[in-house]
C-alpha positions in Angstrom: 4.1 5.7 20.0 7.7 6.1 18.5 8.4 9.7 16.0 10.5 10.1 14.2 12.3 12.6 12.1 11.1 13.0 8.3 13.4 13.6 6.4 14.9 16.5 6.0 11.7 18.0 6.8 10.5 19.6 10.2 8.3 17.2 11.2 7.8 14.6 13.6 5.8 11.6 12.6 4.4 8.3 14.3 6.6 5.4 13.2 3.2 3.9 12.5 1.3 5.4 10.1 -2.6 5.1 9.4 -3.4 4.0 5.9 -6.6 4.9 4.8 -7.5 3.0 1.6 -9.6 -0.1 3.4 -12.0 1.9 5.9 -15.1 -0.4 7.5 -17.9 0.0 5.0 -19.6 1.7 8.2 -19.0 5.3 8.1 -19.6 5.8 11.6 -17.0 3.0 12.7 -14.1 4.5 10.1 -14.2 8.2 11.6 -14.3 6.3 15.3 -11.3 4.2 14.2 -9.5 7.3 13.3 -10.0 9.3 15.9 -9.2 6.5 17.8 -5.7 6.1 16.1 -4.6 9.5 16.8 -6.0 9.5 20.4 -3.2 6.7 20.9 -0.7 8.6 19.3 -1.0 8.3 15.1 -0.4 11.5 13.6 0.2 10.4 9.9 -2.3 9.8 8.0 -2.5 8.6 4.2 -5.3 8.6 1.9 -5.7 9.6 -1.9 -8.0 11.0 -4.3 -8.4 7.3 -5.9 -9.8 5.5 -2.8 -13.1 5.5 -2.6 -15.0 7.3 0.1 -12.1 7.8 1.9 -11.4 11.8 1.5 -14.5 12.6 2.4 -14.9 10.1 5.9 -11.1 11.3 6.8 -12.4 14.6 6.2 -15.5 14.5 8.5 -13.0 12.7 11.1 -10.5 15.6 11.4 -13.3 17.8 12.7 -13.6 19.2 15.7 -9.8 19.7 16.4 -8.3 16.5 15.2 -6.7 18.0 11.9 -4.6 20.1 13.6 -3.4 16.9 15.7 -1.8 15.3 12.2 0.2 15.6 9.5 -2.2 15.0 6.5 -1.2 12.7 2.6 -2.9 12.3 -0.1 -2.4 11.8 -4.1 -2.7 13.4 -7.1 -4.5 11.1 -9.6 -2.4 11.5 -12.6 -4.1 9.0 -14.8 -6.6 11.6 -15.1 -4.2 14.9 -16.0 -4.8 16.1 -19.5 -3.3 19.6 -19.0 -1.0 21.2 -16.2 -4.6 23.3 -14.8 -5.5 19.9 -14.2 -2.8 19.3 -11.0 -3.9 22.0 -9.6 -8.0 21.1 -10.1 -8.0 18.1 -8.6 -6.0 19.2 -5.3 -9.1 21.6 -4.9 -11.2 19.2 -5.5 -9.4 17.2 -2.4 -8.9 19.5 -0.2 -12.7 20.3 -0.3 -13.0 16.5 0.3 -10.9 16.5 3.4 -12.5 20.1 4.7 -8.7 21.3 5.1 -6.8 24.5 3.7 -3.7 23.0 3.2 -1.8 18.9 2.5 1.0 18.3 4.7 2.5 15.9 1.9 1.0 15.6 -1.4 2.0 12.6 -3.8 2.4 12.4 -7.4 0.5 8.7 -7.4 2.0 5.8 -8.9 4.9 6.6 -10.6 4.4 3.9 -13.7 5.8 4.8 -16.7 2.7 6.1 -17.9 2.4 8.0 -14.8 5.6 9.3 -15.1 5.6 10.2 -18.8 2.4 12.5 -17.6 4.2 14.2 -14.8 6.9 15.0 -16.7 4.5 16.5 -20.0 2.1 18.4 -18.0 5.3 19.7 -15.6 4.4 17.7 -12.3 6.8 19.6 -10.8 6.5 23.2 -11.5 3.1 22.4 -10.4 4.1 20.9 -6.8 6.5 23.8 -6.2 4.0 26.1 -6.8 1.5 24.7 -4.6 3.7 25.0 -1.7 4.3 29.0 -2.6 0.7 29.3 -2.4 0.5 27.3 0.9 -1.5 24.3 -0.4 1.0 21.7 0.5 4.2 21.7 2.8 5.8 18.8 1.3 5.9 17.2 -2.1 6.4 13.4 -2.4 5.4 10.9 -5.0 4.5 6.5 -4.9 5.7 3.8 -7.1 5.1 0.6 -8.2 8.3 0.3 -10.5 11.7 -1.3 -11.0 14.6 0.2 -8.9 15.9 1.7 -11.9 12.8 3.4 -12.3 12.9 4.1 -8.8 16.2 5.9 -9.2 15.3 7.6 -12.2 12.4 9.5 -10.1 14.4 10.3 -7.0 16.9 12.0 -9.0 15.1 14.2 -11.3 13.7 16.5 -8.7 14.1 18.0 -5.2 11.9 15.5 -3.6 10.8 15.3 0.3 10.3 12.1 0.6 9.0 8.4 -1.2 6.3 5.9 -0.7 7.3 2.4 -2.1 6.0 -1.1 -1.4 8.0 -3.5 0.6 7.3 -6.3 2.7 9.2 -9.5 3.7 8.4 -11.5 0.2 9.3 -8.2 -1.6 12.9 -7.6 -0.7 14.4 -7.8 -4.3 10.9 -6.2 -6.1 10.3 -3.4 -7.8 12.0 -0.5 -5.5 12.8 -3.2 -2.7 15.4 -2.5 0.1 18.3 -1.3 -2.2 15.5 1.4 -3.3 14.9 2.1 0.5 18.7 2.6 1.4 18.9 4.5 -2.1 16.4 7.2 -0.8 17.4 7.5 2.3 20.8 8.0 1.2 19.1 10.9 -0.9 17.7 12.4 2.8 14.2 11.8 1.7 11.8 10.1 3.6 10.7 6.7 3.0 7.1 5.6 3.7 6.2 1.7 3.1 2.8 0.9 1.8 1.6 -2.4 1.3 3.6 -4.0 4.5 1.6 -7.0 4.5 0.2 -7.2 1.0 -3.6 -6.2 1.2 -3.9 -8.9 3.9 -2.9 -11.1 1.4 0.4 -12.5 3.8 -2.0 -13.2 6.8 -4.9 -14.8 4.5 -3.0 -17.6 3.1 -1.2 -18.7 5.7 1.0 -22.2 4.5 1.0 -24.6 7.3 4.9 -24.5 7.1 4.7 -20.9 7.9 2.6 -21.5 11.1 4.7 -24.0 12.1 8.2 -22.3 11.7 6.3 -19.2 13.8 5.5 -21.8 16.6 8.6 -23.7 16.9 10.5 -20.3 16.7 11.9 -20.1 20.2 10.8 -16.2 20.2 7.2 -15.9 20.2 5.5 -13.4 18.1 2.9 -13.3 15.6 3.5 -12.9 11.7 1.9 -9.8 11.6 4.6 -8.9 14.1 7.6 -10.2 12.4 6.2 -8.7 8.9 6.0 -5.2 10.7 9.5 -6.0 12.8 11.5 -6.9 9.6 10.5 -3.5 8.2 11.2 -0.8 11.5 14.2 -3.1 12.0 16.1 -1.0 8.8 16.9 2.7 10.0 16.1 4.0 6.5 12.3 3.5 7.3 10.3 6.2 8.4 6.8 5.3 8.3 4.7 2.4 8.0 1.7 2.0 6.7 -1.4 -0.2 7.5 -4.7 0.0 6.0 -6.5 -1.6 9.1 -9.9 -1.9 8.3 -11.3 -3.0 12.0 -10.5 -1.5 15.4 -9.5 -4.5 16.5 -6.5 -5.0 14.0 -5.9 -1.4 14.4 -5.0 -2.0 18.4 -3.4 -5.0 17.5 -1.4 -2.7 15.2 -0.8 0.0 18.0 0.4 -2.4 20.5 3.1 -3.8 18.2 4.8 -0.1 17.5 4.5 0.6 21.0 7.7 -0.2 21.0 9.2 -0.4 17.2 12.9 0.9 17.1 15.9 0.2 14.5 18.3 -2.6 14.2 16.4 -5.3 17.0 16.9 -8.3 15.1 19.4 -10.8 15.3 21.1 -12.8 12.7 18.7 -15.4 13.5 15.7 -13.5 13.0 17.0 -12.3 9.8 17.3 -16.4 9.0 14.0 -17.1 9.9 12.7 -14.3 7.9 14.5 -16.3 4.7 12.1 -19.4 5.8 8.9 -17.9 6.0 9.5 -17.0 3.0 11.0 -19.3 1.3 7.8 -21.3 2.5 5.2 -18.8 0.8 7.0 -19.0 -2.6 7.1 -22.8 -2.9 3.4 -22.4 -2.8 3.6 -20.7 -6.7 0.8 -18.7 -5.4 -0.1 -15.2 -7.4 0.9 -11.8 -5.4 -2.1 -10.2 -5.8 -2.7 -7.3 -2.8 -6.7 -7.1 -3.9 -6.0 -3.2 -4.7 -8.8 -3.6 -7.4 -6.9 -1.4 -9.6 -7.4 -4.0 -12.4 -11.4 -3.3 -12.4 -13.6 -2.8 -13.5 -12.9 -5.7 -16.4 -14.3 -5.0 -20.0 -16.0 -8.5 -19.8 -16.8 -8.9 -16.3 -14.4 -11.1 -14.6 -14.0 -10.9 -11.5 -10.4 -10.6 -10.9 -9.8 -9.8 -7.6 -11.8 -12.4 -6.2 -10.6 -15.1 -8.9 -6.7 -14.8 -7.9 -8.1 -14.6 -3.9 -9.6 -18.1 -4.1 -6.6 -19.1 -6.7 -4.0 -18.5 -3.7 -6.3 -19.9 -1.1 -6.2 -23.4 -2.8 -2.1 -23.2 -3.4 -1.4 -22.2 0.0 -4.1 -23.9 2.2 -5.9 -26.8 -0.6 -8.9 -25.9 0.4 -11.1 -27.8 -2.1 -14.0 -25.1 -0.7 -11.8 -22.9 -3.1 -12.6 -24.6 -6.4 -16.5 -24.9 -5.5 -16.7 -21.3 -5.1 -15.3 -20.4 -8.1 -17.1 -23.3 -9.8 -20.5 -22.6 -8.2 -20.4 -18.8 -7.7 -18.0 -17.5 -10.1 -18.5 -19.2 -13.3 -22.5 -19.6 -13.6 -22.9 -15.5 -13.5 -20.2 -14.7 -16.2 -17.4 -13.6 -14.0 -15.0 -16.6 -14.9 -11.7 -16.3 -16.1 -12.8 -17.9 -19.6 -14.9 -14.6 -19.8 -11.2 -12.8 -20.6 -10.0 -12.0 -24.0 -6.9 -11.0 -23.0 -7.5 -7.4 -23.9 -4.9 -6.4 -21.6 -6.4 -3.2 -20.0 -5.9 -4.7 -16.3 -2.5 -5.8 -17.1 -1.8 -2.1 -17.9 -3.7 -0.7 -14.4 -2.0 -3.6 -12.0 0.4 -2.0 -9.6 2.5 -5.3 -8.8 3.1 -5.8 -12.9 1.4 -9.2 -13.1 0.6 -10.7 -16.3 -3.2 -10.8 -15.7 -4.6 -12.7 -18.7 -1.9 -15.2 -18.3 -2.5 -15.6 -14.3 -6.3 -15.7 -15.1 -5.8 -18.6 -17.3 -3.6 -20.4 -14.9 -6.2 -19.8 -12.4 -9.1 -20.8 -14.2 -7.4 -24.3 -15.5 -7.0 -25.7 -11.8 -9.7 -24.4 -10.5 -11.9 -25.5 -12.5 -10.3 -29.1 -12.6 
């Protein structure tokens, strides 16, 4: 395992970093999966107050030692701040979660312009300064699904320690996208990708043309490879995330940073980044990471699972894809002609899609 610097901070974290927002449903097999990580050299480890279950299991798999083996994230759910006392009530409430005394980086989550309308109300940032004088938290950090001008406006408006945006090879020009990486790092913050191969979305619809530039690419790696490899490639990038939710794709994951480093790829490689994915976006499919952020729906559709079999049919035309929705989906209410458009997951999505009119595209050709 490669560490790095962080920052301008003291510490030294794994290139690869563990995210820990899609555990195994077992409980038993996520706290084995952890341990397992940082017995192979992970010492970053990301969760947040949000994800479900997943304080508590990190909690109960730092015990016995393995806390003190790692540098600890997790979030601040601002949605939910109504008054400063509130910041401070709800990082009591995770560190109880994740049986520790103290967060080596705690995040501001998801700097939308809600989000970032609250922080700056109830004085996010007094808050975090605070928490550091009382030895709650080392560092102080915030995430963002946002435009790069909104990106820029948060950097500069405090005395940040590092960043968390999304980025992955489709994403180089959206929302904070590499000229928000280079823009950070310029800053001396670190910057942590989330979200470096979309949910699972890039390996789940996988166009034939994809697969077949990857095979006739004279260099022979997978795209899970490539997708991790265009990111550690840039220098700016301290830590990568990857919400593996097996052990298998967590070794998988472990044996491709065995040896990440900065600047390995060629012109060429940078070329045949351009044709993967140019090949993905001819497919017009919907760039959905299956966060579930948009749910629970008012009226019951079932989002998520509606844009999942949407992009299956663009990118593989799988007519399997329209009978599920037509035989599973519609008959129980969960159809996209359920939606009146009321715009509540529109407001929750973290990728900015236009839900209601995505859910009517959706429903028109699969229901065809």
């Amino acid at each position: 395992m490669n560490y790095i610097q962080y920052g301008k901070t003291e510490l030294k974290v794994s290139k690869f970093g563990l995210g820990c927002m899609r555990f195994p449903k077992d409980e038993t097999e996520a706290i084995d999966m952890i341990r397992y990580a940082i017995d192979n050299g992970v010492n970053y480890l990301d969760t947040a107050y949000v994800y479900p279950g997943s304080e508590v299991i990190t909690g109960k798999a730092l015990s016995n030692g393995y806390r003190d083996k790692i540098h600890l994230v997790t979030k601040s759910p601002i949605w939910n701040i109504t008054k400063h006392e509130d910041f401070e009530t709800y990082l009591d409430e995770a560190l109880m979660r994740l049986g520790t005394d103290y967060i080596d980086v705690y995040l501001l989550h998801n700097m939308n312009p809600g989000n970032w309308e609250a922080v700056k109300k109830y004085d996010g940032f007094t808050f975090l300064d605070k928490m550091i004088k009382k030895g709650k938290i080392r560092h102080k950090g915030f995430s963002i699904h946002n435009s790069l001008k909104a990106f820029k406006e948060v950097v500069d408006s405090f005395a940040w320690d590092m960043a968390q945006i999304q980025l992955n090879i489709l994403g180089e020009t959206m929302q904070a996208g590499v000229d928000g990486l280079k823009y950070a790092a310029r800053k001396g913050l670190a910057v942590v990708i989330m979200e470096p191969l979309m949910g699972g979305y890039l390996l789940n619809n996988v166009p034939a043309e994809v697969n077949e530039l990857i095979q006739s690419y004279p260099e022979k790696r997978s795209l899970v490879e490539w997708c991790f490899r265009w990111l550690y490639n840039m220098p700016e990038t301290s830590v990568i995330l990857s919400g593996t939710s097996s052990l298998a794709q967590l070794k998988e994951n472990l044996r491709i940073f065995d040896h990440a480093a900065p600047n390995v790829m060629s012109d060429e490689d940078q070329e045949f980044i351009h044709k993967i994915r140019d090949a993905f976006e001819a497919k017009k499919s919907i760039g959905c990471t299956g966060c579930w952020y948009c749910m629970p729906c008012p009226q019951g559709v079932a989002i998520p699972e509606i844009f999942k079999l949407y992009n299956g049919y663009q990118l593989m035309n799988d007519p399997h894809d329209k009978l599920m929705y037509q035989s599973r989906i519609i008959p129980f209410g969960l159809g996209a002609d359920q939606c009146i458009s009321c715009g509540i997951c529109a407001q929750n999505c973290p990728q900015g899609l236009k839900i209601p009119e995505l859910l009517e595209t959706a429903h028109t050709e699969l229901k065809a």
